[in-house]
N, C-alpha and C positions, 0 to 999 in steps of 0.2 A: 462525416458525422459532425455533432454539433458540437464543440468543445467544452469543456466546465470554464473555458475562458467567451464563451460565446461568439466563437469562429467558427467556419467551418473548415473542418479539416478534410484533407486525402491521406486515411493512414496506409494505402500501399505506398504512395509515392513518398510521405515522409519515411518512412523505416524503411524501403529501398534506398533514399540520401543517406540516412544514420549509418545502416547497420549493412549496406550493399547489399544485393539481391544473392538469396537465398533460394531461390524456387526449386532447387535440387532437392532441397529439404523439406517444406510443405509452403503455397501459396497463402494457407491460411495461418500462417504466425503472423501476416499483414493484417488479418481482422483486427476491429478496433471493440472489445466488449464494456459494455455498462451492465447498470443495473448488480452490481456486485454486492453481497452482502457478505465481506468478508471476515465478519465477526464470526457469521455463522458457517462458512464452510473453510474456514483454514483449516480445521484438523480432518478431515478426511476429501471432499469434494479433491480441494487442490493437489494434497500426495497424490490421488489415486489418478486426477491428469498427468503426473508428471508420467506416472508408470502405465498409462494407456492412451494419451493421445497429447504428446510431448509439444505439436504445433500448438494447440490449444493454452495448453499451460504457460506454452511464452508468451501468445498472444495477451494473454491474460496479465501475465507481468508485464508484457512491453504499455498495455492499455495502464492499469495502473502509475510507471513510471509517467505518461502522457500527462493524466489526470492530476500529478502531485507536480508538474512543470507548469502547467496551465494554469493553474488557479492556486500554486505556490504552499501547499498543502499536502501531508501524504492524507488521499479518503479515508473514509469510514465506509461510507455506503451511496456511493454515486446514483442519483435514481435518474435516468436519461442524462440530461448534462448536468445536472444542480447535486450537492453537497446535501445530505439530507439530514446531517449531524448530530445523527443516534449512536448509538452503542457507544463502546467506553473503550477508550485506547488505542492501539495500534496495532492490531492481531493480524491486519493483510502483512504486515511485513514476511509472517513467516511464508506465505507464498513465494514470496521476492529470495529470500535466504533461502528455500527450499531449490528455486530452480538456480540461484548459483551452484548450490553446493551438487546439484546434479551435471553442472558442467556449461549450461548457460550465463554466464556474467558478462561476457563480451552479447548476447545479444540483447539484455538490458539496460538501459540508462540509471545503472545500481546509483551512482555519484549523486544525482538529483534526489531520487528515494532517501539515500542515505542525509545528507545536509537535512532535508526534511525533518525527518525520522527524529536526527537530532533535537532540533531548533523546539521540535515540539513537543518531546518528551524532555527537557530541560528548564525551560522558559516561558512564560507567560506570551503565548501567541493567542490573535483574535480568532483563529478559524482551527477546530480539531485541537486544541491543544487540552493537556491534562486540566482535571481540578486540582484545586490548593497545591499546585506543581512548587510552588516556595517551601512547604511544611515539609512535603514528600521529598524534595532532592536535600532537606536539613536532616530529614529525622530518618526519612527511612517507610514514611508509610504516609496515608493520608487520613488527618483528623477528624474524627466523630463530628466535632464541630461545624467544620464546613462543608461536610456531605455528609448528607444522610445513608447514598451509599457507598462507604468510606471501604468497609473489608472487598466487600467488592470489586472499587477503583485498586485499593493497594494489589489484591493479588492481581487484575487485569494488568500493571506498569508494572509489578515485579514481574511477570508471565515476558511480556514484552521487553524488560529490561535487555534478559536473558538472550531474546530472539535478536535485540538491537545489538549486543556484542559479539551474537553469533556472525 
């Protein structure tokens, strides 16, 4: 596949290096999936992979984890290898905390997600990162002023806050 770093990758052969070969468990936790719009399906889409086809659901976290190493960014909405930097905030993460807390952590690269995760719900970063992130980590929400859509952003990075300390 073609990376969000503009390489081409082998995600069997890398995640057999990472994560050593698995294939008792399913060959396709190797898939490498794009085209994610995890704004829209974290709240049912992903629980309902963990609880019906668990290879998929890593796969999904492992592609994720990929995407936020490559191109130093946790996504929004990967459209083939490019950043397509819609929607608001960081809602894949709860994919990412979902399939640990079901018992997968050791087969995702959670460490790179996580520093992510961070850097860009904190801090004024170029790529994915919050609006008015200075107002919101002072006050607690984000200003009328500088978005228009402000209750919006607040509850999306409070929604995520939550998911980020989970």
């Amino acid at each position: 596949y073609l990376g969000t770093d503009g390489v081409v990758h082998n995600a069997t052969a890398e995640r057999i290096q990472q994560y050593g070969d698995s294939t008792e468990q399913s060959p396709l936790s190797y898939a490498y999936y794009s085209d994610l719009s995890t704004w829209d399906t974290f709240r049912t889409q992903h629980p309902w992979l963990l609880l019906t086809k668990e290879d998929v659901a890593v796969g999904i976290a492992r592609s994720t984890a990929d995407m936020t190493s490559q191109m130093g960014a946790f996504p929004r909405w990967i459209m083939a290898n490019h950043e397509s930097g819609c929607m608001i905030g960081e809602h894949g993460a709860a994919l990412v905390v979902e399939a640990v807390k079901a018992g997968f952590g050791d087969q995702i690269d959670v460490l790179t997600i996580q520093k992510a995760l961070l850097l860009q719900s904190t801090e004024v970063v170029p790529l994915n990162g919050r609006n008015d992130v200075e107002h919101y980590m002072s006050a607690g929400y984000v200003s009328s002023e500088s978005d228009s859509t402000a209750t919006t952003a607040t509850l999306s990075y409070v929604y995520d806050d939550f998911v980020l300390a989970e």
